[in-house]
C-alpha positions as CSV (number, residue, x, y, z in Angstrom):
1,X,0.0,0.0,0.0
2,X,1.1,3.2,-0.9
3,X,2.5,5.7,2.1
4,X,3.9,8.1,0.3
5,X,3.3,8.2,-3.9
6,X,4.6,10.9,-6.8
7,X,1.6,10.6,-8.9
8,X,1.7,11.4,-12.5
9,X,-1.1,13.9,-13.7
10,X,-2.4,14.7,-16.2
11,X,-2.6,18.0,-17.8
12,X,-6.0,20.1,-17.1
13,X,-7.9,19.8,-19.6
14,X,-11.5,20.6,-21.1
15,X,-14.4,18.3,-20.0
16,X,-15.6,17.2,-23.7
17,X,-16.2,14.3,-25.5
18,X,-13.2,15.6,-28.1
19,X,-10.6,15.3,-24.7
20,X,-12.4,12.2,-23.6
21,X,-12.0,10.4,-26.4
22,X,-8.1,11.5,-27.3
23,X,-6.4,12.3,-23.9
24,X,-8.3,9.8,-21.7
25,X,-7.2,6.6,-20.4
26,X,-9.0,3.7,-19.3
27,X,-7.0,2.2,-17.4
28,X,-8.0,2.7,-13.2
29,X,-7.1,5.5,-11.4
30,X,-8.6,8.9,-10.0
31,X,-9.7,11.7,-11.5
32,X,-11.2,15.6,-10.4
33,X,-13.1,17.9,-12.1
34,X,-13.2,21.2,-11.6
35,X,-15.4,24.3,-12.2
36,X,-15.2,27.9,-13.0
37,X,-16.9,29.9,-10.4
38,X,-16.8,32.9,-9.5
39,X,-14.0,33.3,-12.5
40,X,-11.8,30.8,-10.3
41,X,-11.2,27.3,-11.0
42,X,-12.5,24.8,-8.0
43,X,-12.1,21.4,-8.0
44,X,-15.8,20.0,-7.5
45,X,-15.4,16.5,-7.3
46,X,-13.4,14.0,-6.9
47,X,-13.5,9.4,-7.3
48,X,-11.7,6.6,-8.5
49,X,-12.5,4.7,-11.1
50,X,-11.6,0.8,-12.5
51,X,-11.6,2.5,-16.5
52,X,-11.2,6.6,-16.1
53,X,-12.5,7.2,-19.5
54,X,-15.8,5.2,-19.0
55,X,-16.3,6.7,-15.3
56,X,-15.9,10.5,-16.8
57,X,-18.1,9.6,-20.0
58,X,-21.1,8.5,-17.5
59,X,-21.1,11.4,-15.4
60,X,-22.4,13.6,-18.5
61,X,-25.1,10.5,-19.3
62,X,-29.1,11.5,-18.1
63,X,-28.4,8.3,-15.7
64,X,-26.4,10.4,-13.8
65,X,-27.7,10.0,-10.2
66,X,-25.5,13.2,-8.5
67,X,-27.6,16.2,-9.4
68,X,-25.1,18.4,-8.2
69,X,-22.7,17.1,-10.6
70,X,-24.7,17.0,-13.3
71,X,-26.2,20.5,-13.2
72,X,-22.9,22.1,-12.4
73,X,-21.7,20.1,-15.6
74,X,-24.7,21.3,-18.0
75,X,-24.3,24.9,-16.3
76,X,-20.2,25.6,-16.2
77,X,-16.8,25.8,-17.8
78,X,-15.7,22.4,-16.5
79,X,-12.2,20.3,-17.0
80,X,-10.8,17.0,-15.8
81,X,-7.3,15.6,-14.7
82,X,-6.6,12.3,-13.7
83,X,-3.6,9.7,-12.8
84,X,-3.6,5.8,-13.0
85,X,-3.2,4.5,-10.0
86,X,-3.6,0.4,-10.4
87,X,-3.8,-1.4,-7.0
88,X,-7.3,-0.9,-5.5
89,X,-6.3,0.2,-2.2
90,X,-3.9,2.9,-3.5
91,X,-7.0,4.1,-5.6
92,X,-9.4,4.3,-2.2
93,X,-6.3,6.1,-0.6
94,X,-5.6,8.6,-3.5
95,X,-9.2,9.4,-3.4
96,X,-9.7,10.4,0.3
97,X,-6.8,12.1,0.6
98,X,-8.3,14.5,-2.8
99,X,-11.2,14.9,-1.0
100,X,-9.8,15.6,2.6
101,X,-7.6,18.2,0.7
102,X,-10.5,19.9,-1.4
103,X,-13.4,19.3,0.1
104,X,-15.5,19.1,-2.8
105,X,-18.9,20.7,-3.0
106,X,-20.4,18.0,-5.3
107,X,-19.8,15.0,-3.4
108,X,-22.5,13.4,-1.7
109,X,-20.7,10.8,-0.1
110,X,-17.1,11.1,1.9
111,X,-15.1,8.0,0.4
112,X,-13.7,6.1,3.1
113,X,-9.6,5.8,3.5
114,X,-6.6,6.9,5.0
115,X,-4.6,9.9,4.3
116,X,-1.4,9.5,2.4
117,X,1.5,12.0,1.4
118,X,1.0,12.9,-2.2
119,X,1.7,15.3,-4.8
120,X,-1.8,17.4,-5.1
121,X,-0.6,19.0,-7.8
């Protein structure tokens, strides 16, 4: 299990199907996506994912069961950035420490893990 990782990110980019389809991986990981508000860019959400790609396609489908997500998604500028992270725990870890770092508005849930030293940027 990872106690202290250098992730590998990648760049911030545009939340469309043209970046998902070119500069997304599906291979597992975590992923944020952030929102212009207020003219300033704040990460909104964060998860892990088993396929990246899939996970960040899905969120813009009508099945999409976080509203917040979805309507900040429809109503905003929004981009993405993500690193592959493969072992499962890592992924949980990755995640929580994201979240306890940005405290995202749109989600519902606090994932459960423990905090680990990463590179946030």
């Amino acid at each position: 299990m990872l106690v202290k990782a250098d992730l590998i990110w990648s760049k911030l980019l545009v939340y469309n199907e043209s970046n998902l389809s070119f500069h997304c991986t599906e291979n597992p990981g975590v992923y944020s996506i952030s929102a212009l508000i207020d003219q300033k860019l704040r990460v909104v959400y964060v998860s892990r994912a088993d396929n990246i790609c899939q996970r960040l396609r899905n969120h813009k489908r009508f099945f999409e069961p976080n509203s917040f997500l979805k309507n900040i998604l429809e109503e905003r500028e929004c981009y993405f950035r993500y690193c592959e992270v493969q072992n499962p725990a890592d992924r949980q870890n990755v995640e929580y420490t994201l979240f306890q770092y940005y405290h995202p508005s749109c989600n519902i849930v606090e994932p459960r893990g423990e905090l680990i030293d990463i590179n946030i940027e």
